[in-house]
MMTF fields as JSON, N, C-alpha, C and O atoms, coordinates in Angstrom:
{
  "mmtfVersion": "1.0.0",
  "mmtfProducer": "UNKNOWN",
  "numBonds": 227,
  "numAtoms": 228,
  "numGroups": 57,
  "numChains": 1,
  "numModels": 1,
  "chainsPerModel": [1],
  "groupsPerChain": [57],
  "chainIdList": ["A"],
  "bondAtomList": [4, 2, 8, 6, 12, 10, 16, 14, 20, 18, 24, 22, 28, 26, 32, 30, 36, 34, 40, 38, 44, 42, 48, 46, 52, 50, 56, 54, 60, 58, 64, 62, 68, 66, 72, 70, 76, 74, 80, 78, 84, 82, 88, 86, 92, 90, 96, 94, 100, 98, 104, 102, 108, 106, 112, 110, 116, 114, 120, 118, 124, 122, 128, 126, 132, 130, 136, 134, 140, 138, 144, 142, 148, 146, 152, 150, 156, 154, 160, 158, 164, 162, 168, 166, 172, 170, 176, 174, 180, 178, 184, 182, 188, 186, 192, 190, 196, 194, 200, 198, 204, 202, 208, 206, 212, 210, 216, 214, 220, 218, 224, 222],
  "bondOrderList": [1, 1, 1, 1, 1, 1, 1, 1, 1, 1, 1, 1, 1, 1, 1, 1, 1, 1, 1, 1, 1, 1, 1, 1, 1, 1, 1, 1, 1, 1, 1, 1, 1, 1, 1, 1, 1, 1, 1, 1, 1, 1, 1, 1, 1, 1, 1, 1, 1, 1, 1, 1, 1, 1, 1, 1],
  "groupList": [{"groupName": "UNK", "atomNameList": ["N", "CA", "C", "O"], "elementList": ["N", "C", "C", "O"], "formalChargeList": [0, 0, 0, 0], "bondAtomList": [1, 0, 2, 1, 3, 2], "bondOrderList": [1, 1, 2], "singleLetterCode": "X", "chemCompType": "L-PEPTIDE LINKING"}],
  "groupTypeList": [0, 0, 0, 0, 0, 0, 0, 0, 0, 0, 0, 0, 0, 0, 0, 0, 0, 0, 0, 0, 0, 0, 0, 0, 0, 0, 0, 0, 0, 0, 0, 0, 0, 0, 0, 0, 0, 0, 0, 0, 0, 0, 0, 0, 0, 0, 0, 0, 0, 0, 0, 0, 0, 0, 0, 0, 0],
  "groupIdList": [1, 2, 3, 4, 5, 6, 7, 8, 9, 10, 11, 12, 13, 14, 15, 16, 17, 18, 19, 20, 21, 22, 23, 24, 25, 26, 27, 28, 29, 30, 31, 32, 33, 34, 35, 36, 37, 38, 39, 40, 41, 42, 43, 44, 45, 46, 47, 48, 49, 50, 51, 52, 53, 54, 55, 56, 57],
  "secStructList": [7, 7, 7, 7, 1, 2, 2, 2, 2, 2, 2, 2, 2, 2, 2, 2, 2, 2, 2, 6, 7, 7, 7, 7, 3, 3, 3, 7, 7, 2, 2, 2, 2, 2, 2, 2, 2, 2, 2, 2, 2, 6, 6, 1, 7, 7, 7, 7, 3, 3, 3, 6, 6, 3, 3, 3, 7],
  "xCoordList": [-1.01, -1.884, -1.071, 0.028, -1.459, -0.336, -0.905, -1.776, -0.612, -0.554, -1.46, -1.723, -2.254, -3.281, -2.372, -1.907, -1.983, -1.263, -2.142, -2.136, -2.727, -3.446, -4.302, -4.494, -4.634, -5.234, -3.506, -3.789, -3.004, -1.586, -1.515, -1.76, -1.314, -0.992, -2.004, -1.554, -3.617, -4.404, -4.697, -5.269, -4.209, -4.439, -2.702, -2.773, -1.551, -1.195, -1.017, -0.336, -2.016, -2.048, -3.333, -3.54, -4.041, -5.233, -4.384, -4.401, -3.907, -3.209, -1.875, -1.783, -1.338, -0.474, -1.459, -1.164, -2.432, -3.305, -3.761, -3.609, -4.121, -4.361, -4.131, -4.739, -2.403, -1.164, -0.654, 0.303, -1.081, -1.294, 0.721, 1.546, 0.79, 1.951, 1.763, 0.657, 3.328, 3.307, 3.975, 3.979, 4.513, 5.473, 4.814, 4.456, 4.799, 4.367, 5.47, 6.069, 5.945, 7.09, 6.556, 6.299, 6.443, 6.357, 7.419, 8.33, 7.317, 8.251, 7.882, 6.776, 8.515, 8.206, 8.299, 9.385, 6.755, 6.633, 5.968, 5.521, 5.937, 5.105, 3.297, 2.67, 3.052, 1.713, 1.467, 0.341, 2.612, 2.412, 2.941, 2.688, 3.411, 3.681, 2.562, 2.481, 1.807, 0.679, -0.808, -1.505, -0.826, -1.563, -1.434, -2.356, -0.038, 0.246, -0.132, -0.535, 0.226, -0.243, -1.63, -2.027, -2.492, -3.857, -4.074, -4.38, -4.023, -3.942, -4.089, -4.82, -2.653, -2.029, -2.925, -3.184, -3.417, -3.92, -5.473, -5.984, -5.826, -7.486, -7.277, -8.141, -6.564, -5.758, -6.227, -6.77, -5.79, -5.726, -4.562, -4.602, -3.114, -1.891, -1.824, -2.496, -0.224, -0.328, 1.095, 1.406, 1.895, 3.166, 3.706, 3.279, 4.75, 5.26, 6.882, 7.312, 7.71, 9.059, 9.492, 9.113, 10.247, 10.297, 12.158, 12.952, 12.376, 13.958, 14.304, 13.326, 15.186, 15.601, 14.43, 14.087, 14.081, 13.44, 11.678, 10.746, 11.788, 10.998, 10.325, 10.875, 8.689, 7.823, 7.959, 8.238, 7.698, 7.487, 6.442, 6.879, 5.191, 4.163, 3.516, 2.429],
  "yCoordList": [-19.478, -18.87, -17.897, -18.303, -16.653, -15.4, -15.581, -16.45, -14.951, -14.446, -13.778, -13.096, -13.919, -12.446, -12.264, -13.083, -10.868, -9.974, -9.737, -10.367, -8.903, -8.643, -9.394, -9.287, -10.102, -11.548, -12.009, -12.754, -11.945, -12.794, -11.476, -11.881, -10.317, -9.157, -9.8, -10.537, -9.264, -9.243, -10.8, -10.895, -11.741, -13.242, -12.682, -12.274, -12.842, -12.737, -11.547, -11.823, -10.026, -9.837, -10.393, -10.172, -10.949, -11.602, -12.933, -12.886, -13.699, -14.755, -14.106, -14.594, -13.245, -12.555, -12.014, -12.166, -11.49, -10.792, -12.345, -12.319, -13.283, -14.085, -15.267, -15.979, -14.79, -15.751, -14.58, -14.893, -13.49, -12.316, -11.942, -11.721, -12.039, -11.388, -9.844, -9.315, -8.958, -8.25, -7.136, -5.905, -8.107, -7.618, -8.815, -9.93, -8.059, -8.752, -8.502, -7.538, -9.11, -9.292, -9.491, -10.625, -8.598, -8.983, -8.599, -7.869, -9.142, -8.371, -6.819, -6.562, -6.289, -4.614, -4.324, -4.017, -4.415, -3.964, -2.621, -1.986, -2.218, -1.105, -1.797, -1.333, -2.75, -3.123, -3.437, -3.325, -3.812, -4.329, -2.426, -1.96, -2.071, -0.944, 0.288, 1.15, 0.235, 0.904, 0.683, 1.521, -1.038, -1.381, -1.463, -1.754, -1.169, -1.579, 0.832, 1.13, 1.617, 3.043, 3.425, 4.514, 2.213, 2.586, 1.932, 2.699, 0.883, 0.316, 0.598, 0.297, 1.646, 2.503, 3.502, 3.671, 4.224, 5.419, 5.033, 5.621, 4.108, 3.524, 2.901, 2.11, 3.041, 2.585, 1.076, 0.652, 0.394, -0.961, -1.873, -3.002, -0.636, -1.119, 0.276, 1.272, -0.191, 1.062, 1.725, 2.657, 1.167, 1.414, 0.835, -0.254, 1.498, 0.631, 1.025, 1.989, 0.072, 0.332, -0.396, -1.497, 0.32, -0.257, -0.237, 0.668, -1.568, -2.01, -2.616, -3.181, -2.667, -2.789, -3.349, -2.876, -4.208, -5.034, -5.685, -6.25, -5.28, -5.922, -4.85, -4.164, -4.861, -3.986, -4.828, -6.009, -3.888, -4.797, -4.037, -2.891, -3.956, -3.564, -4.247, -3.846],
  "zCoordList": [-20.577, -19.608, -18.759, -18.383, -18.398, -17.872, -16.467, -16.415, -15.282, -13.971, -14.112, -15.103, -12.821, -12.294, -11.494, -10.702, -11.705, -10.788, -9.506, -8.448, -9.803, -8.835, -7.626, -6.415, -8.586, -7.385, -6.569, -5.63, -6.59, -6.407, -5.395, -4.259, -5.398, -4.838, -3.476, -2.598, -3.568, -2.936, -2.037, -0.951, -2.73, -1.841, -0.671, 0.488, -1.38, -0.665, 0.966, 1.954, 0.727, 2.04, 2.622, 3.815, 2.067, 2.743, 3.625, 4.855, 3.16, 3.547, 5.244, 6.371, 4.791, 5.961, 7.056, 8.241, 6.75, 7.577, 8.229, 9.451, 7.884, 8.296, 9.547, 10.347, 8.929, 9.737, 10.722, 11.43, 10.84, 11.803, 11.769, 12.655, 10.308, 9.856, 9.738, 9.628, 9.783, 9.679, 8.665, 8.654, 7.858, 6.412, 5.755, 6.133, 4.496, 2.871, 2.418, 2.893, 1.598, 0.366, -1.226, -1.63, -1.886, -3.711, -4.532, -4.143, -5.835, -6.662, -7.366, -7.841, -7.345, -7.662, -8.996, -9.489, -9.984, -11.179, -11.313, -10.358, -12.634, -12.641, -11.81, -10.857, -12.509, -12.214, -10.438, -9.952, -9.639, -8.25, -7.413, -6.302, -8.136, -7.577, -7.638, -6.763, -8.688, -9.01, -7.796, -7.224, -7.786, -6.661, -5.467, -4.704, -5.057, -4.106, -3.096, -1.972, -4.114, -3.991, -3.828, -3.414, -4.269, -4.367, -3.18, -2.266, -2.918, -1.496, -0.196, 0.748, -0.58, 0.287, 0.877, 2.069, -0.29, -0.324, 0.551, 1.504, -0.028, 0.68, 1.877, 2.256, 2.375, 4.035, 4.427, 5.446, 3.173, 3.318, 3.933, 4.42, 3.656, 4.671, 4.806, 4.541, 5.576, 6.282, 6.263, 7.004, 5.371, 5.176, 4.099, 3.713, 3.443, 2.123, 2.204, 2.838, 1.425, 1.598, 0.377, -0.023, -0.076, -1.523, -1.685, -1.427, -2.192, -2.036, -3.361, -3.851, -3.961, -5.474, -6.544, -7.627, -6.024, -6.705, -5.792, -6.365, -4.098, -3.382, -2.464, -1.602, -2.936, -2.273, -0.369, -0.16, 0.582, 1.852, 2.354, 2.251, 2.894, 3.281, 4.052, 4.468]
}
């Protein structure tokens, strides 16, 4: 059975938004990096920073 990426992406800023956090942490694939631009773009966050391996938004 594989990963939903995306659900995993999207629970976890639902979950931060929640705990009235202010950085998310994922691992940086083509697929989390792709969603994480569309996101972006639909001003769902509001910043992105991208470090070897770890999106922070």
């Amino acid at each position: 059975m594989g990963r939903d990426t995306i659900a995993d992406i999207i629970t976890s800023i639902r979950n931060a938004d929640m705990d009235k956090k202010r950085v998310v942490r994922i691992a940086s694939t083509n697929i989390t990096e792709n969603v994480v631009k569309i996101l972006l773009r639909e001003g769902f966050i509001e910043n992105i920073k991208k470090t070897k391996r770890i999106f922070w938004f």
